[in-house]
PAKE-556384 format. One record per residue (C-alpha): residue number from 1; x, y, z. Coordinates in pm, 1 decimal, always signed. Layout:
% residues N
    n      east     north        up
  NUM         X         Y         Z
...
END
This chain:
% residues 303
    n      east     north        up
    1    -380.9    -517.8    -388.6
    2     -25.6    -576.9    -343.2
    3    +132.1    -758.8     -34.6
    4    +472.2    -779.3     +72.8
    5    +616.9   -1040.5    +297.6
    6    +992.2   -1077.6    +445.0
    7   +1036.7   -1392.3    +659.7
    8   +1345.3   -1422.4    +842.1
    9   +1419.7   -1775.0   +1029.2
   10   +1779.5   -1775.7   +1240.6
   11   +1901.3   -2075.3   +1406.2
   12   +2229.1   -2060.5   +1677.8
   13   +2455.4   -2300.0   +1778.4
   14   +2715.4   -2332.8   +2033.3
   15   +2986.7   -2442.7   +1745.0
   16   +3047.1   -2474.8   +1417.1
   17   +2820.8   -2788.2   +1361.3
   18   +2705.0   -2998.2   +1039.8
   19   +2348.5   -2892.1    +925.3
   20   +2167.0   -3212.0    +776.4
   21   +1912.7   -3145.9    +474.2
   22   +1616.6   -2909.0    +528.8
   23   +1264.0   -2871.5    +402.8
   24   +1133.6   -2490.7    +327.0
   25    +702.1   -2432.7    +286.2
   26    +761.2   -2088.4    +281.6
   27    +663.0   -2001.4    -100.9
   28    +298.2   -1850.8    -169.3
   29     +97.8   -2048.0    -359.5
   30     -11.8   -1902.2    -656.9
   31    -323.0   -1925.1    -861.7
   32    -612.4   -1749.3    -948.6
   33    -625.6   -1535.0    -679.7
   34    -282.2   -1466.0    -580.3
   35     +78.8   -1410.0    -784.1
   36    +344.0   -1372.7    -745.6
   37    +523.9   -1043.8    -881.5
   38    +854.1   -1089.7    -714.0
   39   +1058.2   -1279.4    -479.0
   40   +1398.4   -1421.3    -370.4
   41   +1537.5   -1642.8    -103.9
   42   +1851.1   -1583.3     +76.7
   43   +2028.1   -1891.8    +275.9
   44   +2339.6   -1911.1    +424.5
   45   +2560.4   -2104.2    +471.9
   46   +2678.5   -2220.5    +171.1
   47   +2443.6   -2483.5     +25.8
   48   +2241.3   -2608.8    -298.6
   49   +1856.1   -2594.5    -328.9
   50   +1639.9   -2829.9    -542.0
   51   +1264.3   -2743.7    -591.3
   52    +968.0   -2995.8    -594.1
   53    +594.6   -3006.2    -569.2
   54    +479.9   -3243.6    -262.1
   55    +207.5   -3459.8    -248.6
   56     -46.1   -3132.3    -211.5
   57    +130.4   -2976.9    -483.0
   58    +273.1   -2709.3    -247.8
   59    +622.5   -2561.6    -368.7
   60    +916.5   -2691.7    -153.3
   61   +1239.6   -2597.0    -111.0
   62   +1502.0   -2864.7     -63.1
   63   +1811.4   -2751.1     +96.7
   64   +2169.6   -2933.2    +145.6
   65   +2437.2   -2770.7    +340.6
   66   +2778.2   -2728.9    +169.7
   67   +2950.7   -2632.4    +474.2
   68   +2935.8   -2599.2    +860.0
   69   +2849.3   -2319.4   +1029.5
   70   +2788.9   -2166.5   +1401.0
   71   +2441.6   -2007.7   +1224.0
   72   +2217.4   -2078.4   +1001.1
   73   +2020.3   -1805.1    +815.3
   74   +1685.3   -1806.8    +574.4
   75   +1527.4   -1509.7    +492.2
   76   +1258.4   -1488.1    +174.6
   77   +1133.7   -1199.9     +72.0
   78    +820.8   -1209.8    -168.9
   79    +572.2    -949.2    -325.4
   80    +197.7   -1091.2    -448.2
   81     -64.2    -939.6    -590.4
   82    -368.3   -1014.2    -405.9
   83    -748.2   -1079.3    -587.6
   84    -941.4   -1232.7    -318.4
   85   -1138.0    -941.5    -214.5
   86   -1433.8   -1082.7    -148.9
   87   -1442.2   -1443.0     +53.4
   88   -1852.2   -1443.5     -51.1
   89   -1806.9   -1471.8    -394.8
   90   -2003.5   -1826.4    -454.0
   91   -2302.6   -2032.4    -477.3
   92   -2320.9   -2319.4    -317.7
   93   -2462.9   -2613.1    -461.2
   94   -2840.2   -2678.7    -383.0
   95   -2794.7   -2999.7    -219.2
   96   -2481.4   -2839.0     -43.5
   97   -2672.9   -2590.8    +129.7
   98   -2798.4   -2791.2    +415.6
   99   -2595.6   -3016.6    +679.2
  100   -2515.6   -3282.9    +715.8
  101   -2523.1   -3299.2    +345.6
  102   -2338.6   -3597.7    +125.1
  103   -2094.3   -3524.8    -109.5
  104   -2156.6   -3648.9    -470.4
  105   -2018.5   -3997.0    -564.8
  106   -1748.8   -3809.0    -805.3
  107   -1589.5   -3624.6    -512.5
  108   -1680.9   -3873.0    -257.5
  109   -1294.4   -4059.0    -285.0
  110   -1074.8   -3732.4    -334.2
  111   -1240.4   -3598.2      -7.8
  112   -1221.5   -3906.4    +184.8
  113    -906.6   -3848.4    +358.0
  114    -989.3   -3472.4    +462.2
  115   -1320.0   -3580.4    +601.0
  116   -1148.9   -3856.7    +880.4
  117   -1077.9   -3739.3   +1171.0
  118    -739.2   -3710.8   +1305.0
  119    -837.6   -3720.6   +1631.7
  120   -1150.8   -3955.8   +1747.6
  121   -1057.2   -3987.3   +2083.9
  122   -1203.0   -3597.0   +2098.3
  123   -1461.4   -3636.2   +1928.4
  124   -1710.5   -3674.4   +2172.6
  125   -1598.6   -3337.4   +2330.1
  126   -1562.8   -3189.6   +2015.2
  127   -1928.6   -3255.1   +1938.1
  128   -2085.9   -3114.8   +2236.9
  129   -1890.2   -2792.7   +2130.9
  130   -2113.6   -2756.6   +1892.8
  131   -2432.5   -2885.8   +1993.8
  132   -2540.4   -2514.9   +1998.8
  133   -2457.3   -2422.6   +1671.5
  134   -2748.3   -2682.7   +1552.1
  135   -3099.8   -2714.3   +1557.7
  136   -3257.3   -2997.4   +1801.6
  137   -3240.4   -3223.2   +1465.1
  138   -2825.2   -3219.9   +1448.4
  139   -2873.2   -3012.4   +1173.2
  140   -2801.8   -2619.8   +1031.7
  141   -2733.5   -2413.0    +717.0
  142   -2359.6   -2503.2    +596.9
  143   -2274.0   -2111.7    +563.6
  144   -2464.2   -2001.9    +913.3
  145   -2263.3   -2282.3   +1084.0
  146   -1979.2   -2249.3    +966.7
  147   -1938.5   -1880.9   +1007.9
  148   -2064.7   -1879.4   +1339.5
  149   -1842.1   -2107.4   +1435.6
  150   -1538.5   -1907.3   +1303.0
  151   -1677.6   -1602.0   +1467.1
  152   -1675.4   -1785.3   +1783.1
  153   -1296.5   -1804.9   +1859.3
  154   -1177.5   -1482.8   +1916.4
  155   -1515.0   -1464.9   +2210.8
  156   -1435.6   -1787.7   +2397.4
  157   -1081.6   -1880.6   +2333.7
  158    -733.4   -1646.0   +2457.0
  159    -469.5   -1644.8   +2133.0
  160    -131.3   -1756.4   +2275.1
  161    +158.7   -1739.0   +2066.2
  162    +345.7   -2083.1   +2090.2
  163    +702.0   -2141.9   +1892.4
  164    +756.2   -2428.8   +2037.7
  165    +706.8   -2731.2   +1829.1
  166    +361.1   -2947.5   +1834.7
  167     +12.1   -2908.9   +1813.7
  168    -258.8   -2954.5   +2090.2
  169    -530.5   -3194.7   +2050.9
  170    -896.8   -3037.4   +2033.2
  171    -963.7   -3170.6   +2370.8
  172    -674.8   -2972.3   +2483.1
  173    -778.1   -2677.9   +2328.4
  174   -1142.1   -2673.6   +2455.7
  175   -1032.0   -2748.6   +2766.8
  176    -817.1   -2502.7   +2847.0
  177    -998.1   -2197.8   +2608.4
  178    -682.8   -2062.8   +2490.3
  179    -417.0   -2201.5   +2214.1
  180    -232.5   -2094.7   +1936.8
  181    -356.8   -1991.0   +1571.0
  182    -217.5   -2372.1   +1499.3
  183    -451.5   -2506.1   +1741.5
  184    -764.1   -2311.7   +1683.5
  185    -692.5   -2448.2   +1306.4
  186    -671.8   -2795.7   +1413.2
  187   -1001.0   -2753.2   +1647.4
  188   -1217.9   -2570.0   +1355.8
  189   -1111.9   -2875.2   +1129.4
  190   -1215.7   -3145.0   +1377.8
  191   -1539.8   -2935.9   +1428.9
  192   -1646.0   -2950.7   +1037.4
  193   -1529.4   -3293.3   +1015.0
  194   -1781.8   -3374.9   +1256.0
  195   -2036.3   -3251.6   +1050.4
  196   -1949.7   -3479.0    +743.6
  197   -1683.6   -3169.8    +570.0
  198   -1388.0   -3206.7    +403.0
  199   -1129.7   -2943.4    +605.8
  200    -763.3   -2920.3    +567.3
  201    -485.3   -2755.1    +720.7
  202    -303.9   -2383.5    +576.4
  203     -28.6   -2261.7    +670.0
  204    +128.4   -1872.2    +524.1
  205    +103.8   -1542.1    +671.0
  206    -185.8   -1315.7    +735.6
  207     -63.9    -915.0    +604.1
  208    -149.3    -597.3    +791.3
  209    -272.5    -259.4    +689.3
  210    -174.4     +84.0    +776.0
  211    -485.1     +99.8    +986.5
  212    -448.3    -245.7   +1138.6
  213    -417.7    -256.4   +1519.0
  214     -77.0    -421.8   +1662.5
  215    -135.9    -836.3   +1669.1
  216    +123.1   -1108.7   +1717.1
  217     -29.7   -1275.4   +1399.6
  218     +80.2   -1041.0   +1212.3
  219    +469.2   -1081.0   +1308.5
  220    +474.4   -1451.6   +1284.9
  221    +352.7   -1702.1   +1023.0
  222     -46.3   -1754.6   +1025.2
  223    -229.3   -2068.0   +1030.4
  224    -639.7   -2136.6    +931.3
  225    -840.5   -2415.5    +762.6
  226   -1014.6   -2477.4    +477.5
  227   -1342.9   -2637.7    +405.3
  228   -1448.0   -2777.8     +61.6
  229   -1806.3   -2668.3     +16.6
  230   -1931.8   -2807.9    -349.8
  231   -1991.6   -2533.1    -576.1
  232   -1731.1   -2277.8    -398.2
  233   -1417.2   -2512.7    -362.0
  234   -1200.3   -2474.0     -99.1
  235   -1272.0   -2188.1    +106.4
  236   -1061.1   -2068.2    +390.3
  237   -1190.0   -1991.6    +732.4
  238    -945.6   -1796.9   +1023.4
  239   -1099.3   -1903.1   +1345.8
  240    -792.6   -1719.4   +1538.4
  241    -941.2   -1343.5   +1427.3
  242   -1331.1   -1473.3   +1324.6
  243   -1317.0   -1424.9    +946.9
  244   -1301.8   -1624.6    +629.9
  245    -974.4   -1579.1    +461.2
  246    -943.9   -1281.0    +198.2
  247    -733.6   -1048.4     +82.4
  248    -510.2   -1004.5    +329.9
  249    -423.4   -1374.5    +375.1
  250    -105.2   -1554.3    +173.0
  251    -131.3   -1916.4    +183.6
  252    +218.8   -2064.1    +203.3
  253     +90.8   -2472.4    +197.7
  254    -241.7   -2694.6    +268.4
  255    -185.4   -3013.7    +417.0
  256    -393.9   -3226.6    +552.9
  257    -291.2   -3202.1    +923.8
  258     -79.7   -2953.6   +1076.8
  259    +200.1   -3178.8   +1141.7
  260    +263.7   -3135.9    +728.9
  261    +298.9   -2792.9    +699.9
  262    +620.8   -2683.6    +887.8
  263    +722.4   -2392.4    +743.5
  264   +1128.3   -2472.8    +847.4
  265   +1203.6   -2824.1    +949.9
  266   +1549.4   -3035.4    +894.1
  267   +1834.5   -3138.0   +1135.4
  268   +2180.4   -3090.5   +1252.8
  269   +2486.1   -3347.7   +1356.1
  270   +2560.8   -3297.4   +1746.5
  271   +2487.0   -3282.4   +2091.9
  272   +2134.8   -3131.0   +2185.3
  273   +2317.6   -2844.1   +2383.6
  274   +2492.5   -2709.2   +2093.1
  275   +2132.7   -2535.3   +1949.8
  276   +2107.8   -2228.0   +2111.5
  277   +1779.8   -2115.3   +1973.8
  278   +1553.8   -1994.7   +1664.6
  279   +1435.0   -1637.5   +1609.5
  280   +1177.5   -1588.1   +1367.4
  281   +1079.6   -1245.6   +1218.9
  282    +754.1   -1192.0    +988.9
  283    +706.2    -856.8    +841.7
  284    +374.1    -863.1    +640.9
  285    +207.6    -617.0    +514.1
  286      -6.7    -399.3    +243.2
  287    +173.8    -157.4     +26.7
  288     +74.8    +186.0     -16.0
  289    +113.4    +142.6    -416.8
  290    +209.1    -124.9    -695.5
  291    +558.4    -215.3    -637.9
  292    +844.2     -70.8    -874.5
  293    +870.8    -126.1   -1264.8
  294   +1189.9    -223.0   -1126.2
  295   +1140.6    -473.9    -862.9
  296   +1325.3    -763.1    -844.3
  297   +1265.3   -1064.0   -1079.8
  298   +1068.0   -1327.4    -966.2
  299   +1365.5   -1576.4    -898.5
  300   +1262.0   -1792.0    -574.9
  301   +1628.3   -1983.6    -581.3
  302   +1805.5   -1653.8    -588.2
  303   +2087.8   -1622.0    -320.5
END
């Protein structure tokens, strides 16, 4: 399957104003399952880029601004091919199969960080969220829990799309049963951190088919988690539509709280009432057939 993704970010300004450096997530990561076939990344003004890997060994994009400018423009336009067409395609270990379960001594420290919370003040609500996904012991099947609670979301909690910067705390989110694809992230994380799981954050875009239904997620980037389950590595849950990540999802970064995993972030020199605003534009879909012997090299500093 191939996917194609344009990703348009446009920030205004009252004048011509400095723009300070700026930090792009906006690259799929590649691997196994997904490539890349083609892609390039347009920025204006004029500027310089400089690529690194980050701590998560997600592909950045450095920016520095040559020049001022009353707009600033990114647009990245990238075609995978997509391999992940069945999310079920594992075996758990045996002594994974059960939770709480413990994981083995070798994994134990690399895990460590994903399995803290990030927010223990909501724990305690958090919990009693899922008090009925368990048996009267505390404990349940890893898979039937943690599907469950995926499939869970879309019946008890209204999507809201939020651009505005920030993240709401679980408490927030259960208390007012509605929240962004962000915060429904951030909540399914806390949730299988309570259960002893390693979770982490991903950010990227979720495609659409010719069949699929109108959906803001679609026309914006996507957010979900991830929970390492021994024996199937890292596998990625979207509580915002119920499903475990698949073919149809591009991850962009994994971090291991959402606060990491800005897709755009950097700064500009001047008075807070010379921004004007953002517009951001996700087109993301399926294509009806391979792309073009043609297509564009796969050059992401192209300009």
């Amino acid at each position: 399957m191939y996917l194609s993704i344009e990703h348009q970010t446009n920030y205004r300004y009252a004048r011509s104003v400095e723009l300070g450096p700026h930090r792009l997530l906006i690259r799929p990561l590649e691997g196994h399952d997904v490539q890349i076939r083609s892609s390039s990344l347009l920025i204006e003004p004029g500027h310089k880029v400089r690529w690194i890997h980050d701590i998560f060994d997600n592909s950045i994009a450095l920016v520095t601004f040559t020049e001022p400018a009353e707009q600033m423009r990114i647009v990245s336009r990238v075609t995978v091919e997509q391999y992940n067409t069945n999310p079920f395609d594992f075996v758990l270990e045996p002594s994974a199969v059960q939770l709480p379960f413990t994981y083995a001594a070798e994994e134990g420290v690399d895990v460590r960080a994903f399995v803290q919370a990030d927010y223990p003040n909501d724990e305690p609500a958090v919990r009693k969220w899922i008090r009925p996904f368990l048996d009267v012991n505390g404990r349940a099947r890893t898979m039937d829990f943690l599907t469950s609670l995926n499939k869970s979301f879309p019946l008890f909690f209204q999507y809201v799309r939020r651009e505005e910067l920030g993240i709401q705390s679980p408490g927030e989110t259960l208390h007012k049963r509605s929240g962004s694809c962000r915060d429904f992230a951030l909540l399914f994380m806390e949730a299988a951190r309570c259960m002893g799981l390693a979770a982490r954050f991903v950010t990227g875009y979720l495609c659409r088919t010719g069949e699929t239904a109108p959906d803001p997620a679609h026309h914006s980037t996507h957010a979900w988690a991830q929970v390492y389950l021994p024996g199937a590595g890292w596998k990625g849950f979207d509580p915002t539509c119920g499903i475990l990540a698949a073919d149809l999802h591009v991850r962009t970064g994994v971090t291991r709280c959402p606060g990491q995993a800005s897709p755009v972030s950097g700064t500009f020199v001047g008075q807070s009432q010379d921004f004007l605003g953002m517009e951001i534009t996700v087109d993301a879909f399926v294509l009806p057939q391979n792309p073009p012997a043609d297509a564009p090299p796969n050059n992401p500093a192209s300009s």
